[in-house]
C-alpha positions in Angstrom: 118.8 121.5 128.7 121.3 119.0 127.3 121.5 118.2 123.7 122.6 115.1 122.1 119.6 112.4 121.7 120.1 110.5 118.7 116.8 108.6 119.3 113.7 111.5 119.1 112.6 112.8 115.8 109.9 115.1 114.8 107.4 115.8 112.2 106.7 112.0 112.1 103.0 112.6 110.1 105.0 114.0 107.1 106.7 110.6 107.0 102.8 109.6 106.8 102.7 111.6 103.8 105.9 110.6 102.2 104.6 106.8 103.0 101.1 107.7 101.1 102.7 109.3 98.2 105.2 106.0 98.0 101.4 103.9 98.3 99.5 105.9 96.0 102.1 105.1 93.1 103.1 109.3 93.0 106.6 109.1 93.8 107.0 106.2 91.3 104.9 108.1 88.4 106.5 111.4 89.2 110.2 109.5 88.4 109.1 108.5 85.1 107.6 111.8 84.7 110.5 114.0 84.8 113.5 112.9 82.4 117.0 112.6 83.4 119.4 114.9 81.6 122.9 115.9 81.2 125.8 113.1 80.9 125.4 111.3 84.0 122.4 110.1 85.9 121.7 113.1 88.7 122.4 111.6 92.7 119.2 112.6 94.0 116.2 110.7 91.9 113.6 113.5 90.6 110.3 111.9 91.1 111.4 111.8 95.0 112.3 115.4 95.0 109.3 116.2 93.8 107.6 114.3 95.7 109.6 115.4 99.3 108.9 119.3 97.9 104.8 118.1 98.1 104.9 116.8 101.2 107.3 120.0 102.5 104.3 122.1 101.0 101.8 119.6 103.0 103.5 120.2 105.9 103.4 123.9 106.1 106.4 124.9 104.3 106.1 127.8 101.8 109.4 128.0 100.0 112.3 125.8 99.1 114.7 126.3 102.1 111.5 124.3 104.2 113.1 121.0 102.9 115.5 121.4 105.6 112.6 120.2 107.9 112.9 116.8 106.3 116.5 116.8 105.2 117.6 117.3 108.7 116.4 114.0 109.6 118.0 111.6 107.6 117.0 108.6 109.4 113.3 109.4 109.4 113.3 110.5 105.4 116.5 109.6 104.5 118.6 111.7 101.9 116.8 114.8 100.9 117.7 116.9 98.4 118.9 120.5 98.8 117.0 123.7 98.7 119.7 124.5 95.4 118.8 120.8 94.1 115.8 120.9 94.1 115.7 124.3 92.6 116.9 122.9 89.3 114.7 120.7 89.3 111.5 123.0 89.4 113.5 125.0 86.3 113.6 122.3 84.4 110.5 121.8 83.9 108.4 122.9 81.0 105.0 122.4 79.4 105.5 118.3 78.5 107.0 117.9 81.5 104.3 119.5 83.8 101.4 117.7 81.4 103.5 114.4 82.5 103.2 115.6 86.3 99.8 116.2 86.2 99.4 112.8 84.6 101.3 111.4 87.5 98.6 112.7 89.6 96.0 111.3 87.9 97.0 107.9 88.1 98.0 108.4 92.0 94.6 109.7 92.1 93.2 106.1 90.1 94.6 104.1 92.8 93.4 105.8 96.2 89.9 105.7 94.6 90.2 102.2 93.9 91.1 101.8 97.0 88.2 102.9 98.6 88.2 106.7 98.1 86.1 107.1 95.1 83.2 109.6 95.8 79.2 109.6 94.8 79.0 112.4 93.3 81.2 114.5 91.3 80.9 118.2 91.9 83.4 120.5 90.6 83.6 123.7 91.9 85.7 126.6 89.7 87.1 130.2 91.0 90.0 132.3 90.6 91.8 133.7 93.2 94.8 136.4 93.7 98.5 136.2 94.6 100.1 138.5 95.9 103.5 139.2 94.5 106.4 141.9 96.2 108.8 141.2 93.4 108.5 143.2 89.8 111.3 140.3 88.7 108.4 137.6 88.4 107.3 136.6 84.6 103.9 137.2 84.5 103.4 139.2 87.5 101.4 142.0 86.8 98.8 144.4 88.4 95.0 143.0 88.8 92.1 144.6 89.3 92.0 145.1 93.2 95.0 147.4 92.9 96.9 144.8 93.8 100.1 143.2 91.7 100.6 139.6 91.2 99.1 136.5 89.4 95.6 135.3 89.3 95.8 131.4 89.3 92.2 129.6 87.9 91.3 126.6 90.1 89.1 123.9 90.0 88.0 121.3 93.1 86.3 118.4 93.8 83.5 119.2 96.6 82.9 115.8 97.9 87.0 115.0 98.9 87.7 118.4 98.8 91.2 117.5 96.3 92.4 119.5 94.5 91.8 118.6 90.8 93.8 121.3 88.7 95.5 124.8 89.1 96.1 127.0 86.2 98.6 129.7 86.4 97.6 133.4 84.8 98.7 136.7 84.8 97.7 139.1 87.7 95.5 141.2 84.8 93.7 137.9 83.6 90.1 138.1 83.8 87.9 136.4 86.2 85.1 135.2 84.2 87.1 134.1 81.1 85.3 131.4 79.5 88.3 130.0 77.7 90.8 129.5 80.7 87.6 128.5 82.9 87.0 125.5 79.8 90.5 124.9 80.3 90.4 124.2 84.2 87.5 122.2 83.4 89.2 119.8 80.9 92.1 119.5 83.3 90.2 118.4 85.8 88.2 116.2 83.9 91.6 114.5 82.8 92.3 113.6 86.5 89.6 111.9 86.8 90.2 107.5 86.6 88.5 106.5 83.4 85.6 105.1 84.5 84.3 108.5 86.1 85.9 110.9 83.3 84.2 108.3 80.0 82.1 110.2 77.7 83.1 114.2 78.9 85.3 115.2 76.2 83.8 117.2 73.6 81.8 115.2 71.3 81.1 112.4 73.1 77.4 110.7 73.4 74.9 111.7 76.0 73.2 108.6 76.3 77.1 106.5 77.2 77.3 108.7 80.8 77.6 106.8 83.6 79.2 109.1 86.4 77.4 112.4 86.0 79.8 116.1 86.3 78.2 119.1 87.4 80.2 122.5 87.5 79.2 125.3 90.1 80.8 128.6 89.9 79.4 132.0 90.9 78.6 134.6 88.5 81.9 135.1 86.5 81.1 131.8 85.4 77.8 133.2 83.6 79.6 133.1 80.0 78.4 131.7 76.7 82.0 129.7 76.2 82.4 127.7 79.4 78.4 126.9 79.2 78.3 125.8 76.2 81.6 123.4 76.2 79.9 122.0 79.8 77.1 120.9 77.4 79.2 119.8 74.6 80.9 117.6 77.3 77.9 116.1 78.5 78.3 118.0 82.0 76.1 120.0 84.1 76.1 123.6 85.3 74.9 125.5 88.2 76.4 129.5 87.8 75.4 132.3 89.5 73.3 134.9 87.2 73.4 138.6 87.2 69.8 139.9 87.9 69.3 142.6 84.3 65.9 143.9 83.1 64.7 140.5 82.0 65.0 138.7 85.1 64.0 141.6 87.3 60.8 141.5 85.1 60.2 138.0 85.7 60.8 137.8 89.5 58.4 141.0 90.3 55.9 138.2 88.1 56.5 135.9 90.6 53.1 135.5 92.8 53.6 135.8 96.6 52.2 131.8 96.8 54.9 131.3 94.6 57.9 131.4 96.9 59.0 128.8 99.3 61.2 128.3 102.4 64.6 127.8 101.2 66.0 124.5 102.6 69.6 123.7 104.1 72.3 120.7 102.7 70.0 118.6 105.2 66.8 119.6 103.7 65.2 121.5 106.4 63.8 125.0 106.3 66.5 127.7 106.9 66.1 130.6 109.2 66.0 133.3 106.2 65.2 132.9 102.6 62.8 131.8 100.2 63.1 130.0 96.7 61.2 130.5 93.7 61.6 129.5 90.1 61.4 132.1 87.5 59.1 131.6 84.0 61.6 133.3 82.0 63.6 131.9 78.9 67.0 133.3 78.2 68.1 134.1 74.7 70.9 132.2 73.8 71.5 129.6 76.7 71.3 125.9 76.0 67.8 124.5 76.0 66.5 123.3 79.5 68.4 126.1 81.0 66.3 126.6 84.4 66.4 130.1 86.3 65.9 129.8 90.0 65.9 132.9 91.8 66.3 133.1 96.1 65.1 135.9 98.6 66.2 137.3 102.0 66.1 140.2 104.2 69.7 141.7 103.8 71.6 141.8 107.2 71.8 144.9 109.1 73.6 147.4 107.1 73.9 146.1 103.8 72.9 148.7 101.1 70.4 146.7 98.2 71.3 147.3 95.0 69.3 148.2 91.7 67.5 145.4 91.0 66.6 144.8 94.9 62.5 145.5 95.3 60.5 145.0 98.5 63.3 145.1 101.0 64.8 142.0 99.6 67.9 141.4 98.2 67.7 138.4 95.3 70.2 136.2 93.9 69.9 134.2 90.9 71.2 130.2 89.6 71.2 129.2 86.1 71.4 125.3 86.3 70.4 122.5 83.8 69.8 120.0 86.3 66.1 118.3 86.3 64.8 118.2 90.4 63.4 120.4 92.9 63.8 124.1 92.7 64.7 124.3 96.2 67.3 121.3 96.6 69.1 123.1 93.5 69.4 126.1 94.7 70.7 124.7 98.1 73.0 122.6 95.8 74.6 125.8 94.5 74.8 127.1 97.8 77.0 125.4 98.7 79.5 126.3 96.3 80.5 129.0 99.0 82.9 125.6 100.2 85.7 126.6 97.7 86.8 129.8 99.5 87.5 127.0 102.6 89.8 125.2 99.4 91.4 128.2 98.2 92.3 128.8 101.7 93.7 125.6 102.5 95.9 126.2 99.6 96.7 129.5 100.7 98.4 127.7 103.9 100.2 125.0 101.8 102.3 127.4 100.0 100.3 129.0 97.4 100.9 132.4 98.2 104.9 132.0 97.7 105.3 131.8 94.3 109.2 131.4 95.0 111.0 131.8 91.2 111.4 134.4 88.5 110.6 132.3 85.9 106.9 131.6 84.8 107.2 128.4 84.0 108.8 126.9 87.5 106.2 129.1 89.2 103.3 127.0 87.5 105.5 123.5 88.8 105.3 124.8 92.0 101.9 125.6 91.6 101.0 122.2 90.5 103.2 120.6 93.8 101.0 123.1 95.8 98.1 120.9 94.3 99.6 117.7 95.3 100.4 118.9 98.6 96.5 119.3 98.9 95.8 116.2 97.4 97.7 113.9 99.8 96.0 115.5 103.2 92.5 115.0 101.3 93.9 111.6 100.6 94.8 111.6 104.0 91.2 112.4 105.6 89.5 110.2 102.7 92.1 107.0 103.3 93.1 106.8 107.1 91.5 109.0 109.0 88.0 109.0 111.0 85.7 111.1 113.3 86.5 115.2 113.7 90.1 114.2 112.3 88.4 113.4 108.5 87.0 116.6 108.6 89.9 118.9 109.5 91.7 121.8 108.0 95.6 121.8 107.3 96.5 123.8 110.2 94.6 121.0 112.4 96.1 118.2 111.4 99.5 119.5 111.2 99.1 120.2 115.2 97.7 116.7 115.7 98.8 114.3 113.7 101.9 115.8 110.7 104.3 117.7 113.5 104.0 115.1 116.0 107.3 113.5 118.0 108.5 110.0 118.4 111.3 107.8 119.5 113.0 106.1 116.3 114.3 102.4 117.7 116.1 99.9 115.5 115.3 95.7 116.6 116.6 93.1 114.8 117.3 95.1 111.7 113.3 96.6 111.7 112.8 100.5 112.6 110.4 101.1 115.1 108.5 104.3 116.0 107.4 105.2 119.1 104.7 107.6 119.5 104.1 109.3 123.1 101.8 107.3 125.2 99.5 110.5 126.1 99.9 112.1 123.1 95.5 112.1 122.3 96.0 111.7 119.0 98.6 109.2 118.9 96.1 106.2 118.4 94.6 107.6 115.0 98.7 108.3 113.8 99.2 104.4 114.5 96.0 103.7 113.0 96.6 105.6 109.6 100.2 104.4 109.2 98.5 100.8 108.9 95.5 101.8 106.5 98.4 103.9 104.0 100.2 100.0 103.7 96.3 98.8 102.6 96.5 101.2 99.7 99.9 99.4 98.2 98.3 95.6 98.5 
């Protein structure tokens, strides 16, 4: 073992993502985001460390100190700023400033779609989910309801690309089914949307003028009077999960055994277990056209049925507006189980490491955590193909983000050599050329 190579460098596919955040116009926006202060114009530019910190967060890295990855390879990122630098700028950040951020994701967001990433359907999926905090120093830190002590951050994602549209940051004790700070998520990620897909879903607006249809899914915390109806006064549809009471438990023993019907899968085909019927029941006080479609299985072996379970059947209930098939809407809401794979993914790109005391750096930090997940979904949607399109964080990081090469200067161009029988070194190549489409 001998050091001293000056040529090989690693973690070549976060210079992918530094190169797709340059593309997609987020390091630019993110500079005119964040305003320069004190006497003299700072060394390091802002938008850049911001961005740097969201690819760090892409990467794997789960506090500050992880920028060392990058900065310790100045000619493969250039100059980095430090962990202290880039500290300050997270602290200086307050409300207008992270409402200018989130901007700057919105119109990075306008440009990979109109480069080819726009998807069909918009699907929205909205859940909570808890941090974990070992610090009693942390603002807004406080004990939830799970015994636990931390913050409970509200999230909302878009099925179809799997990005992550908006985060916001809440108190440990906040509660889940809010309808307020659920609204809120909503509206946020609404506002990330490009114009032509977000037109006509703010409050208000006309029915009949809705050209890209929203739907929100959520489970049953979602099941609230105050996020229903501001979905319908913003032209968007809902699919929550219902809590089986009296009323409904009335109206599925109704149900005639002819009634029910093999529940289907995403590919419309019978599933193994469960049937579908749609309840005759009208529920006081939910928006007209409210539809309640009620499933039933066999529980697995074990699970103990609870009050409202008749017949050796456990039932589960959907509340949806949405005209079609019983059984293709119920399937539809199914498969709102996908955001736990989300939240996930965001555990693993540093949401779990909420690193300052203050609440307000902590939300920043949040909101790079965001755009850390939106530039491997841009990734997937943009430049990759196949199994690779498909994969989770942890994946790509072992085949394409951590990946070696041999850095070569000729006549005055760089040059990156990736290892010959490395098997994914073919789709690195590949990408590099599609993230230089996005800019043209």
């Amino acid at each position: 073992m001998t050091p001293g190579d000056t040529q090989v460098v690693s973690q070549v596919g976060l210079h992918l993502l530094g190169k797709l955040a340059d593309a997609s116009g987020l390091t630019c926006a993110y500079s005119s985001a964040v305003p320069i202060t004190g006497e003299r114009a700072p060394m390091h530019d802002r938008g850049r460390v911001l961005a740097h910190l969201a690819v760090m967060l892409a990467g794997g890295g789960d506090c500050i100190s992880d920028l060392a990855a990058l900065r310790d390879q100045p000619d493969l990122f250039g100059e980095v700023a430090s962990g202290p630098t880039a500290g300050r700028v997270l602290h200086g950040i307050d409300t207008a400033v992270l409402a200018a951020m989130r901007t700057a994701r919105a119109e990075a967001r306008a440009k990979v779609w109109s480069a080819g990433g726009a998807p069909e359907e918009i699907i929205f999926d909205i859940d909570a989910a808890l941090v974990e905090i070992h610090s009693e120093n942390k603002e807004g830190a406080t004990s939830h309801y799970k015994s636990g002590f931390g913050f409970q951050p509200m999230f909302c994602f878009l099925d179809a690309t799997g990005e992550a549209m908006a985060g916001l940051l809440r108190a440990g004790n906040a509660a889940a089914n809010s309808g307020a700070d659920q609204l809120a998520v909503v509206d946020l990620a609404i506002a990330q949307l490009p114009d032509a897909h977000g037109a006509e879903h703010r409050a208000g607006d006309d029915p009949g003028q809705v050209n890209h249809p929203i739907l929100v899914r959520a489970d049953s915390a979602g099941a609230v009077h105050e996020l229903i109806d501001g979905l319908v006064a913003r032209n968007v549809e809902f699919s929550v999960g219902g809590r089986v009471n009296d009323c409904l438990d009335k109206a599925i023993r109704a149900v005639p055994a002819k009634a029910w019907r093999k529940a289907v899968g995403h590919n419309g085909e019978e599933r193994h277990a469960g049937e579908v019927a749609e309840l005759d029941v009208v529920l006081s006080g939910w928006p007209d056209g409210t539809r309640t479609i009620c499933r039933r299985e066999k529980p697995h072996p074990g699970a103990q049925l609870k009050l409202w379970d008749h017949d050796g059947y456990r039932h589960q209930v959907v509340l949806t507006n949405s005209a079609g098939d019983a059984l293709v809407l119920e399937a539809r809401h199914r498969a709102h189980a996908r955001v736990e794979n989300s939240i996930k993914a965001l555990r693993d790109t540093g949401l779990d490491r909420m690193p300052f005391t203050a609440f307000a750096a902590n939300a920043a930090w949040l909101d790079l955590v965001l755009a850390g997940a939106d530039l491997l979904a841009w990734l997937r949607m943009r430049c990759l193909d196949g199994a690779l399109a498909q994969a989770t964080p942890k994946t790509l990081r072992y085949r394409l983000l951590h990946g070696a090469a041999r850095l070569l200067r000729r006549a005055r161009i760089v040059v990156l050599r990736l290892p010959e029988r490395w098997p994914w070194a073919a789709e690195l190549a590949t990408a590099y050329r599609r993230v230089a489409l996005i800019d043209t």
